[in-house]
N, C-alpha and C positions, 0 to 999 in steps of 0.2 A: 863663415862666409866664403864664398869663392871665387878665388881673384882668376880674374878673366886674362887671356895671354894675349898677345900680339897678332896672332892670329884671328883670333876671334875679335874682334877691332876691325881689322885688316877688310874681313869677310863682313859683317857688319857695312862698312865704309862702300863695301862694291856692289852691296845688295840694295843698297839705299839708291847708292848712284846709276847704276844699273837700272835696278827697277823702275826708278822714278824718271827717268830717261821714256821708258818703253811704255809706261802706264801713262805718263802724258802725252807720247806719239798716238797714243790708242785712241784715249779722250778727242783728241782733234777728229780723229774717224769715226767715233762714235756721237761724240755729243756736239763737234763743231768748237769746242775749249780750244782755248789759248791759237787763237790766229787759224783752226780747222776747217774744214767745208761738211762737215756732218757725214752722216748717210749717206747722202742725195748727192752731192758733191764727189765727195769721195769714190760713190759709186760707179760714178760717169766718168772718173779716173781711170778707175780698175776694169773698167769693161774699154776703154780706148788705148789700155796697155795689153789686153789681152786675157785679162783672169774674167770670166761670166759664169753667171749673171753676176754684173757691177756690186751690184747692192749687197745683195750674199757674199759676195768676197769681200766688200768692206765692212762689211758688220762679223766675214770671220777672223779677219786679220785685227779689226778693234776688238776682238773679244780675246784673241788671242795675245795681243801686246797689254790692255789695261788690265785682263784678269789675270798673265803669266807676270808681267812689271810687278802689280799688288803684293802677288803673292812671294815674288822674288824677295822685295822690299822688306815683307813681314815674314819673313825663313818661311814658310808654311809651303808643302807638299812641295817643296826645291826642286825635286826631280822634272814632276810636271811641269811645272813653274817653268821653270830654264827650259826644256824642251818646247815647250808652246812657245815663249818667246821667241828660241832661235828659228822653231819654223817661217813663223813669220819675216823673219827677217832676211830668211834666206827664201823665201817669194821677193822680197824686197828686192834684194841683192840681184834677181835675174833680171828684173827690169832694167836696172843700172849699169849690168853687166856690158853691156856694146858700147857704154862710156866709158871703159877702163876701170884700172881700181881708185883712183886718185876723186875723193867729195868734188874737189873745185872746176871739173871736168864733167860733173856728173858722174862719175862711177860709185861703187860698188862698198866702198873702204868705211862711209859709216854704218853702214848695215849689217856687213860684215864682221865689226867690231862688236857692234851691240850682239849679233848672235853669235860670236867667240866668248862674249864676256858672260852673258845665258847660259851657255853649253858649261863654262868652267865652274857654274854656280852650281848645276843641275848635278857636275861629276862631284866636285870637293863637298859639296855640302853646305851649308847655313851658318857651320859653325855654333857656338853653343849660346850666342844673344840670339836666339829667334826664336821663334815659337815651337817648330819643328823639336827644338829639344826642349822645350819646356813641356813639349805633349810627349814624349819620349820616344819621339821619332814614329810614332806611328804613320804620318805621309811620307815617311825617309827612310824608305828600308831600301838594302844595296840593290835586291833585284829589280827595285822601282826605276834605277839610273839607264842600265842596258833597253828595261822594256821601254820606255817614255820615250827616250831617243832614236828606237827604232823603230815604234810607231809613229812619230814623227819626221820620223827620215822617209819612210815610205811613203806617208801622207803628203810628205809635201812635194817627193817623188811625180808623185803623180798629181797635184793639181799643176807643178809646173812644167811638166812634160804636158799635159793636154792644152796649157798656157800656149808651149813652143809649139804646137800641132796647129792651134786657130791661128799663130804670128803666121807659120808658114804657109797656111791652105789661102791665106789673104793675101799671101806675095804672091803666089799661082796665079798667074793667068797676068801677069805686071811686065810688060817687056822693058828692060833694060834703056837707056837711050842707046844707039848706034856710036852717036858721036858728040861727044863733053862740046858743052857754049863756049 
């Protein structure tokens, strides 16, 4: 039989909490679960922040938080897993951005955390409670880690660079006041 170490516990404990973190941030976007606005809701979010069309960016970012959370959760394809979460999260993160890092101000710091704690899953690995190694890594091979995260990084590159392009073509044309009330 084989005794599992500290590690594997450890990693296990952050994929659960992790995951399950990000897979019920997703639900609220997708299904409206646990206090969400659904689709519809949500969509009308994400197009008033900036990301369009609404709908399609909340049905990508819920596919990408409850289907990367899931799979966090359950070790399986970790690479992807962790990468799709952190993208997500780091669109999150730009929203919140102009509010600082600090949650209780609005900023940036739990978004940030959930995709720091994605990214460390995606690099380290599952560990040996998951599925991932019960299939014998077949969704976890090393070069899976570099590609996942770079196509990721780019993807999200650019939905929140053309994000910051519609913030800024909307300020155009917005004169300043002259002089504070």
């Amino acid at each position: 039989m084989t005794c599992y170490d500290r590690r594997d516990l450890g990693l296990l404990l952050l994929r659960l909490g992790t995951g399950g973190v990000l897979a019920a941030h997703g639900a609220q976007k997708l299904f409206g679960w646990f206090g969400g606005h659904g689709l519809e809701g949500t969509g009308q979010f994400m197009e008033s922040v900036g990301y369009a069309p609404g709908k399609a960016s909340a049905t990508a970012a819920g596919l990408a938080e409850t289907g990367g959370g899931t799979l966090l959760a359950l070790g399986l394809a970790t690479p992807a897993a962790g990468a799709a979460a952190a993208g997500a999260m780091a669109g999150a993160a730009a929203v919140h951005m102009p509010n600082g890092f600090f949650a209780q101000e609005g900023g940036y710091e739990y978004a940030a955390t959930l995709a720091l704690a994605a990214t460390g899953l995606a690099v380290t690995g599952p560990g040996r409670l998951s599925l991932d190694h019960a299939l014998g890594h077949l969704f976890d091979r090393g070069w899976m880690v570099p590609t996942a995260l770079g196509v990721t990084a780019a993807a999200t590159a650019v939905v929140v660079g053309a994000r910051n392009k519609r913030l800024q073509k909307a300020k155009e044309g917005e004169q300043e006041p002259l002089f504070e009330d």
